[in-house]
MARFIBA-382596 format. One line per 5 residues: number of its first residue (from 1); their letters; for each residue x, y, z of C-alpha. Coordinates in nm, 2 decimals, always signed. Layout:
N
NUM = a = X Y Z; ...
END
This chain:
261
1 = xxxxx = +2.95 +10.05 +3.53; +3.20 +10.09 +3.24; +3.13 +10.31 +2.92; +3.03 +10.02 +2.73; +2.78 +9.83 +3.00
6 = xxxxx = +2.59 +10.22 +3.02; +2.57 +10.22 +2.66; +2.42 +9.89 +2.58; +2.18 +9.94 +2.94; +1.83 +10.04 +2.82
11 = xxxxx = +1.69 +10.40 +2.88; +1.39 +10.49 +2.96; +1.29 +10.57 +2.66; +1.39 +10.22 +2.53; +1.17 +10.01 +2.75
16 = xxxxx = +0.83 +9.96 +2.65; +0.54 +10.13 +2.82; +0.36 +9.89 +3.02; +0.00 +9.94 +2.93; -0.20 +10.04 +3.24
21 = xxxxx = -0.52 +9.76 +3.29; -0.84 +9.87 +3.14; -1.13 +9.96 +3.35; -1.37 +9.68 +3.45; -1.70 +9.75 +3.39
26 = xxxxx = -1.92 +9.67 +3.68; -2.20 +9.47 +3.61; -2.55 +9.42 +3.79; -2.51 +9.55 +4.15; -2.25 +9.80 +4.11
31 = xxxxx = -2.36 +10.12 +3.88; -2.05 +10.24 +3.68; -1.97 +10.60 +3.73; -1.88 +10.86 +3.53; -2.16 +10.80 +3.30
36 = xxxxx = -2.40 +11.05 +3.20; -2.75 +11.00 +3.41; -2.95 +11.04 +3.10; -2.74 +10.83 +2.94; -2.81 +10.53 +3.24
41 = xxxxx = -3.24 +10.68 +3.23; -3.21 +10.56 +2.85; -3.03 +10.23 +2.89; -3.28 +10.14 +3.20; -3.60 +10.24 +2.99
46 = xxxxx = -3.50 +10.11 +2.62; -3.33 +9.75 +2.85; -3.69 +9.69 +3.00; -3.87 +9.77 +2.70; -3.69 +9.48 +2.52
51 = xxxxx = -3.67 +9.26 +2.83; -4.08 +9.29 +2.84; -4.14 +9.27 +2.44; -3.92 +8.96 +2.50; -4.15 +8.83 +2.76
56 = xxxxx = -4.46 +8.92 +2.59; -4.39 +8.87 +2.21; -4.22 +8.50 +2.27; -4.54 +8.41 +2.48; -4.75 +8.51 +2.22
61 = xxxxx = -4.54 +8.31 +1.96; -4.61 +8.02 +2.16; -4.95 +8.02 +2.17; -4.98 +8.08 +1.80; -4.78 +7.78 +1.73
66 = xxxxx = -4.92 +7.52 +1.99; -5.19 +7.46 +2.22; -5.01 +7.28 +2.52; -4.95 +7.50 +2.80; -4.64 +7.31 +2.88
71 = xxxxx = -4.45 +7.44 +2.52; -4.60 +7.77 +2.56; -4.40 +7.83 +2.90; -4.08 +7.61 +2.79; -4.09 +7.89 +2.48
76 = xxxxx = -4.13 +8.15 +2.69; -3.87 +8.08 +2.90; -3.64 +8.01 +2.69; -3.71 +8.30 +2.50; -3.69 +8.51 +2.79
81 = xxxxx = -3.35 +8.36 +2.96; -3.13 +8.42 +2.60; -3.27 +8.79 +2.59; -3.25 +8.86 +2.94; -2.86 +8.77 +2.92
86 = xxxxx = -2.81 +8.92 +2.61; -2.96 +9.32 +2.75; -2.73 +9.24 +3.07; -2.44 +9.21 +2.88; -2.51 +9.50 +2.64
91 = xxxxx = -2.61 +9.72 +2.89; -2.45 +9.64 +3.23; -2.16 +9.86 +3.18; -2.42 +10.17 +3.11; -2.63 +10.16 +3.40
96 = xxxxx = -2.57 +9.85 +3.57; -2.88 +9.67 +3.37; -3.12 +9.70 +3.67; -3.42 +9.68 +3.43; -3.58 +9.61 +3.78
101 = xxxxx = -3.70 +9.89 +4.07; -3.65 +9.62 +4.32; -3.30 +9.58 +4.20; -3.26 +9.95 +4.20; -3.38 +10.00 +4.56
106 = xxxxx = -3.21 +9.75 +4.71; -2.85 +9.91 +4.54; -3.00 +10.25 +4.72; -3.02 +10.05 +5.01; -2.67 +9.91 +5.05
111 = xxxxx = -2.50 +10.26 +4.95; -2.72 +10.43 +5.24; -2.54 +10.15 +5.48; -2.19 +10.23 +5.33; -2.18 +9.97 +4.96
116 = xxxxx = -2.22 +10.07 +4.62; -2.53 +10.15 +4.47; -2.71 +10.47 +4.33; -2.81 +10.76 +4.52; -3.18 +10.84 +4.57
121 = xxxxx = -3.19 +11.11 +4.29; -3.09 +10.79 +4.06; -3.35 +10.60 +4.19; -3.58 +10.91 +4.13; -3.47 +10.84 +3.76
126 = xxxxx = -3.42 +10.49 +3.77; -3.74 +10.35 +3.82; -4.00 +10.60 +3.63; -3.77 +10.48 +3.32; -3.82 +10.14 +3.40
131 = xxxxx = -4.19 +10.16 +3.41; -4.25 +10.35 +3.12; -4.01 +10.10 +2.95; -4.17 +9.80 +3.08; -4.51 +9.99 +2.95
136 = xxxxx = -4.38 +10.09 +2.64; -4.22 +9.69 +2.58; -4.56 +9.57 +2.63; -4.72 +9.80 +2.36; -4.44 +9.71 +2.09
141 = xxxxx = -4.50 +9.29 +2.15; -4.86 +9.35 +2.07; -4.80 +9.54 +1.76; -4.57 +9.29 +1.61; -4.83 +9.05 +1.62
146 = xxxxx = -5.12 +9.20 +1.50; -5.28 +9.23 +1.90; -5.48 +9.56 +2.01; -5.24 +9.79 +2.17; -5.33 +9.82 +2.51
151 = xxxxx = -5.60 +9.54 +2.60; -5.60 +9.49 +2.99; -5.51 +9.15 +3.12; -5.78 +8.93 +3.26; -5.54 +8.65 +3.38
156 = xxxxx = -5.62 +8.72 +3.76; -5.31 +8.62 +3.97; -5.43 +8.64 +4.31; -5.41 +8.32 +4.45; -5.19 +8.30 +4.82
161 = xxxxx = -4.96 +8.07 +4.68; -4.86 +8.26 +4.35; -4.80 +8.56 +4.63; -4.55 +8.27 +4.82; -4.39 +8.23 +4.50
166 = xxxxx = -4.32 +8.61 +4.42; -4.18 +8.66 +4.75; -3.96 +8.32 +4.67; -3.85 +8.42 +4.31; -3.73 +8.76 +4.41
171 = xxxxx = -3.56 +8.71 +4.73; -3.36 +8.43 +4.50; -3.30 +8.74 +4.31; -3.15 +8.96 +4.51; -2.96 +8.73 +4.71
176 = xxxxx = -2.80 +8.58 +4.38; -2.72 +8.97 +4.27; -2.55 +9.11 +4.58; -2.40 +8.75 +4.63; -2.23 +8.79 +4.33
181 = xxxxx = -2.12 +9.14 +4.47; -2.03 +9.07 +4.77; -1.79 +8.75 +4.62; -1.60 +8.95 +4.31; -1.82 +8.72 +4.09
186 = xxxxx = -2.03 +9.02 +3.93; -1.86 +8.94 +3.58; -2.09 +8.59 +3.59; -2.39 +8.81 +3.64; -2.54 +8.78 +3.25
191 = xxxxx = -2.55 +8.37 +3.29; -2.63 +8.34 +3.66; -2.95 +8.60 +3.67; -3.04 +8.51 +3.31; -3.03 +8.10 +3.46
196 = xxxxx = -3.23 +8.20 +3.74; -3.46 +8.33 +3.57; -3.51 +8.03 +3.34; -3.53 +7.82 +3.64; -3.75 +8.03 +3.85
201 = xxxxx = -4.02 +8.05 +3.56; -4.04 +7.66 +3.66; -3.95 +7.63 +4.01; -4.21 +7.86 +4.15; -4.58 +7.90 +4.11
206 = xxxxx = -4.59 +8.28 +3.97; -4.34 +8.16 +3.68; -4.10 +8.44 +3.88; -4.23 +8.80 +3.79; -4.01 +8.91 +4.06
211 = xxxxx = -3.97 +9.27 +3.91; -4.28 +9.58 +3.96; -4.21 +9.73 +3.66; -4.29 +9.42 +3.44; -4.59 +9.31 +3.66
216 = xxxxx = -4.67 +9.68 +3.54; -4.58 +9.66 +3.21; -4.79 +9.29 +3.15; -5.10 +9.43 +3.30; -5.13 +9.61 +2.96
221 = xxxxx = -5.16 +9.31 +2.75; -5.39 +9.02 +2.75; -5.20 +8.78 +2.63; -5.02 +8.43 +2.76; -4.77 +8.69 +2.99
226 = xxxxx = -5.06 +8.88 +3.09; -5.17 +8.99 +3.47; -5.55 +9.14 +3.57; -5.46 +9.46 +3.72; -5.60 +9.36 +3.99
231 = xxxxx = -5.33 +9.11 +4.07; -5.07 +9.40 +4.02; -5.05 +9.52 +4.38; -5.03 +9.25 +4.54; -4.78 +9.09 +4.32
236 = xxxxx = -4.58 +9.42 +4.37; -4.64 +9.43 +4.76; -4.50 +9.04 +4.81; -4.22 +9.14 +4.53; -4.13 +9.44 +4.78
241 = xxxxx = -4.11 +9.16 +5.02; -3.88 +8.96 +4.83; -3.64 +9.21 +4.86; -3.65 +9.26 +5.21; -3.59 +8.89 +5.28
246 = xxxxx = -3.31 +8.90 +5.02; -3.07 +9.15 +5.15; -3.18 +8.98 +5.52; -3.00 +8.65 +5.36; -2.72 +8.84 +5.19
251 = xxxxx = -2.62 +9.00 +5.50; -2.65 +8.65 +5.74; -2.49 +8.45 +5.45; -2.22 +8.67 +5.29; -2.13 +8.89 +5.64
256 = xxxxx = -1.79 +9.03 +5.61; -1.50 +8.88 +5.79; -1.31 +9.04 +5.99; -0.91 +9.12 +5.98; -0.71 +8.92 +6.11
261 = x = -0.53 +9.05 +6.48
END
């Protein structure tokens, strides 16, 4: 290299830094790290309480402003799907935007067996936030409209085939979560579970609790959302269920390939 071709080739200090790819935040399904647990407790508790006042407020909305039973649930639905999406995106890259103990054991689940997912003294965390979240949503919906406080449900959901459709809606759930997962697809996860959602209030018979802490959390209103606490374990056991039968699908449907020889 002559004098002249060094002088004019750039130095290091002349080429530009090539900036190094921000972090992705994970979304449902995959807990970030590095954040602070009560940091994750908060986002869990303050997520469900919105999700629920969500649920509960829009349904009462809709039974203030017409009588047919088909509005009320298209309204509540709707209502429900924008929100849902909207607290996954906010809060997804805090704590993973569980808002959901079924969720949150089934993460536990796949990290035991080797995936991501939170340890057990998250889950110890985890889900007593959701609750009181779920709770505490429930509370703030009647307040804004004027309702008693805590007033017990007395819409008994019982029935065998509202069970079926728990176990239905949150199988559908999970499989649809750790699908994504297991596919790189997580970024999609604010449409796809806030869709489901929306479609599951219609598709099945239970209009798609598919979470404990809500069922919870609507047993303390007596409103158009509402559930008799008496309905609340079983709803919770076939919900349990769910869960079961969705990481069974997940594993037969999504099984990991092996390398090629």
């Amino acid at each position: 290299m002559t004098p002249a071709e060094a002088a004019a080739a750039p130095t290091a200090e002349s080429v530009p830094a090539v900036p190094a790819p921000a972090s992705i935040a994970p979304a449902p399904g995959a807990t970030p790290p590095r954040r602070p647990l009560v940091a994750r407790a908060a986002a869990e508790l303050i997520g469900t309480a919105l999700l629920v006042a969500v649920v509960v407020g829009s349904g009462i909305q809709a039974t203030e402003l017409t009588r047919d039973v088909g509005l009320q649930l298209l309204a509540n639905s709707t209502a429900t799907v924008f929100g849902l999406g909207i607290l996954i995106l906010l809060l997804g890259p805090v704590s993973g935007a569980h808002f959901n103990p079924i969720v949150t054991l089934a993460e536990w689940w796949t990290a035991r067996r080797g995936g991501a997912g939170v340890t057990a003294r998250e889950v110890a965390v985890y889900v007593p936030a959701q609750v009181v979240g779920a709770i505490a949503g429930a509370i703030l919906a009647d307040a804004m409209f004027g309702k008693p406080l805590v007033e017990w449900s007395t819409h008994d959901r019982s029935a065998g085939h509202l069970l079926l459709g728990e176990v239905v809606a949150t199988a559908g759930l999970i499989l649809l979560i750790f699908g994504l997962a297991r596919t790189d697809q997580l970024r999609f996860a604010p449409v796809a579970v806030a869709s489901y959602i929306g479609a599951a209030y219609w598709f099945t018979s239970s209009t798609s609790f598919a979470n404990p802490a809500v069922t919870i959390g609507r047993a303390f209103t007596d409103t158009f959302a509402g559930i008799a606490p008496g309905s609340v374990l079983g709803f919770i056991g076939m919900q349990l269920v769910g869960g079961v039968v969705g990481l069974a699908l997940v594993a037969l449907i999504f099984v990991r390939g092996r390398p090629a020889e």
